[in-house]
N, C-alpha and C positions, 0 to 999 in steps of 0.2 A: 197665495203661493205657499208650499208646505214648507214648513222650515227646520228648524231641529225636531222641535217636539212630534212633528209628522212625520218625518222622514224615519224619529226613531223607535216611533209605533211603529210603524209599515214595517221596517226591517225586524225587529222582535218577530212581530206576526209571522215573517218570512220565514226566518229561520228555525220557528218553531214546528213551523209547517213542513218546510222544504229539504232538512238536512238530511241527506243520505240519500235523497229521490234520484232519478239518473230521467236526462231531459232523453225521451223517444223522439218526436220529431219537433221541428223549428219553423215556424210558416210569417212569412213575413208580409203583412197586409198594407200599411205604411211607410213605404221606404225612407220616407224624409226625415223621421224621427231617429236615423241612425248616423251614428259619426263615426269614423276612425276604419276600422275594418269591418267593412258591413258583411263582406263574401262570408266573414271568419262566422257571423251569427248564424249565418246560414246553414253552419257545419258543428255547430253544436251536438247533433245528435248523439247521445253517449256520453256526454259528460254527466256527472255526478256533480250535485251541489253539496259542496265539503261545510257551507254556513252563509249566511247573509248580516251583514252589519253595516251601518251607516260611516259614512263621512262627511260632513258638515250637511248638507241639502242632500245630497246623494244617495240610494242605498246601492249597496255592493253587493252582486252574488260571486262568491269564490268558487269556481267552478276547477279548480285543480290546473292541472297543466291545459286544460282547453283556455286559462286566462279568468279574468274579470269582468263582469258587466255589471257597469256604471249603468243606474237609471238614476235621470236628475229630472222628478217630475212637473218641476216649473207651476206654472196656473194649474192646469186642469188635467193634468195626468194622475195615473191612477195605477196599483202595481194589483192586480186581486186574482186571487184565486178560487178556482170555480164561478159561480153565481152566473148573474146573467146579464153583463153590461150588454148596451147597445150594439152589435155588430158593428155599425158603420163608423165607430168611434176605437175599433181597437187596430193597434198599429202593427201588435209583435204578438205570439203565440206559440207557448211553449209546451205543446203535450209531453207529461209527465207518464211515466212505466204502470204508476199506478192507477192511471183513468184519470188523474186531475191533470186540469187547465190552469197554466198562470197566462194571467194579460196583463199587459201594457197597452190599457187603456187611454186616450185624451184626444178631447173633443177640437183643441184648439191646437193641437200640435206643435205646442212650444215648449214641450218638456224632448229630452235627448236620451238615446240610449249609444253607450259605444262598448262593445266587448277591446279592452285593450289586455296586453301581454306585461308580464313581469315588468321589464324597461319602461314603457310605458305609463304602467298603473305607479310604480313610482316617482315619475316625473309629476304625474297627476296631483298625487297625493303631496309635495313637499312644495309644491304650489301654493298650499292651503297652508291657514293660518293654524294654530293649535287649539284643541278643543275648549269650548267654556266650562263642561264638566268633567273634565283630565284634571284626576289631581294633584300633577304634577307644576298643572299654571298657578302657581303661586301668584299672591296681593303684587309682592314686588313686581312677578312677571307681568302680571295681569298690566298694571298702574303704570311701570316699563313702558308695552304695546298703546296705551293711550296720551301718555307724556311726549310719546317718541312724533306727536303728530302735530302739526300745526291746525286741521280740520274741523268741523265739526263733531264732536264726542260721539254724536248719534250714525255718522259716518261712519267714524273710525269703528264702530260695532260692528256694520255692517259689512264693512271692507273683507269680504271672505281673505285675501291674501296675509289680516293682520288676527283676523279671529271667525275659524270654523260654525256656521251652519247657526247665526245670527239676523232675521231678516226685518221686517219692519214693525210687524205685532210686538214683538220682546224686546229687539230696540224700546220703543216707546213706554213699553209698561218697565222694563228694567231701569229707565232713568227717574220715573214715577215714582217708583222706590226707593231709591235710591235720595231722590230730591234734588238732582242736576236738572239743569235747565238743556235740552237738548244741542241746544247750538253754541253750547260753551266750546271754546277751544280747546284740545287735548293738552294743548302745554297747561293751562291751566288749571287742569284736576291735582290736586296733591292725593299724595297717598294715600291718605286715611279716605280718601273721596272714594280713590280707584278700589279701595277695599269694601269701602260699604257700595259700589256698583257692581263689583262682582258675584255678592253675595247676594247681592237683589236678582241679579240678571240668572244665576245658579237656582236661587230657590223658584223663581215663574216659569225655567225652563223644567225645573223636578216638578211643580205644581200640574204644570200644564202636560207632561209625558205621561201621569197619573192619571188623566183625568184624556189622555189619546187624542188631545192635540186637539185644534182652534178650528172649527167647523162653519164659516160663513154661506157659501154655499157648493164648493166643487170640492173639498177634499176631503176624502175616503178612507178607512183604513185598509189594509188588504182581504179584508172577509166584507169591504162597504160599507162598512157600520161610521158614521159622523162623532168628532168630535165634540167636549162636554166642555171646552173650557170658556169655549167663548161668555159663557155667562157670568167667569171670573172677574174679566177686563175691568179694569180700575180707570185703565186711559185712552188707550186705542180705540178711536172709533166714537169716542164723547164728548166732542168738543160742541160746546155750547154748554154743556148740563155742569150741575156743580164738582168739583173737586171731593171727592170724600174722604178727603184727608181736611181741607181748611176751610171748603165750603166755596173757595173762590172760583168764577165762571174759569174752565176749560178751554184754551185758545189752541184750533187748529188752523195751520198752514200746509201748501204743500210747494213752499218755495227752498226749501231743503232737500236737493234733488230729486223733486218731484213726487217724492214720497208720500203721505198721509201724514204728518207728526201733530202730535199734541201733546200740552205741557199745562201746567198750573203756575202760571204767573206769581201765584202767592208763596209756594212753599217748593219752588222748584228753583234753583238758586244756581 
């Protein structure tokens, strides 16, 4: 599932693409992929995209007073411009003034698009927790939002309502770093903890935007090119093999909300 580091490739790519284009027509091939006011997509014709940028899992096109649209690509959606996805896999179509094509591609129709309105796009957004690389979340803040929970740490990452665009890949490698055990309690962590988690969790998501984000097998950038960092991974995904920090075997579970988690018993505390 794409998570910050994907989501904030794709939106880069977008907005590099896109600013200033005026969408000509709007063809909507999958209905069910749409939420909130779907008539309203329909009526896009003539808007101008003012920029695209992300919020937590989301990217955002600011289409001016036509409003917002939220794509939240879930598993296997896909935001690409031009090229040549499958037909029978694209949901939404936006011909552009200047001959390009953006799609909202996915195969499994579990990612969402909603064009929402000023009032709307607000409620949406203060929904969501605060960015992990806003540098206004300070250690205190940060350490704050994990202290404040009785959960599991690896949880409380996750919980988009306490911390934006966080999902189970960097969960897992940010605690790896860090050298938490994942299923410590939040009240637990002291500060200085919550401070060296932050900084872990901050540098794998700059590591991994560098490098356009964690490529297993369905997610794309917007030009379809696969990400490079999968080959980083220290923890996600290696349970059984040694730890390359202390050597000790790798223990994966997935009785922590059914998640994938893996930790290094020896040096993960």
């Amino acid at each position: 599932m794409p998570e910050l580091p994907e989501t904030e490739t794709i939106a880069r790519d977008l907005d590099g693409a896109l600013r200033g284009a005026v969408v000509r027509s709007v063809a909507v091939e999958r209905a069910d992929v749409l939420r909130g006011d779907s008539a309203g997509v329909r009526t896009l014709a003539g808007a101008r995209v003012l920029g695209v940028h992300r919020r937590a899992k989301s990217v955002v096109l600011d289409l001016g007073p036509a409003g917002r649209l939220v794509v939240t690509p879930r598993f296997t959606g896909a935001l690409l411009v031009d090229g040549a996805p499958d037909e029978a896999y694209t949901c939404l179509r936006l011909a552009l003034d200047d001959g390009r094509t953006v799609r909202y591609h996915d195969v499994r129709r579990l990612g969402t698009v909603a064009l929402l309105d000023a009032t709307a796009f607000a409620a949406w957004d203060a929904a969501l927790g605060p960015e992990p690389l806003d540098p206004g979340l300070t250690a205190e803040r940060f350490s704050g939002l994990i202290r404040g929970s009785s959960r599991a740490v690896k949880s409380i990452l996750m919980d988009q309502k306490r911390l934006a665009g966080v999902g189970n890949i960097y969960a897992n490698e940010a605690l790896w770093r860090a050298g938490l055990r994942p299923t410590r309690r939040g009240r637990s962590v002291r500060l200085a903890e919550g401070a060296r988690l932050l900084a872990a969790l901050r540098g794998v998501l700059e590591e991994s935007i560098a490098l356009r984000g964690t490529t297993f097998r369905d997610y794309r950038d917007a030009y379809g090119g696969r990400g490079g960092f999968a080959a980083r991974l220290q923890c996600y995904g290696r349970a059984g093999a040694p730890c390359m920090r202390c050597r000790r075997t790798l223990v994966g579970t997935h009785r922590l909300e059914g998640r994938q988690t893996v930790w290094c018993p020896g040096c993960q505390r």
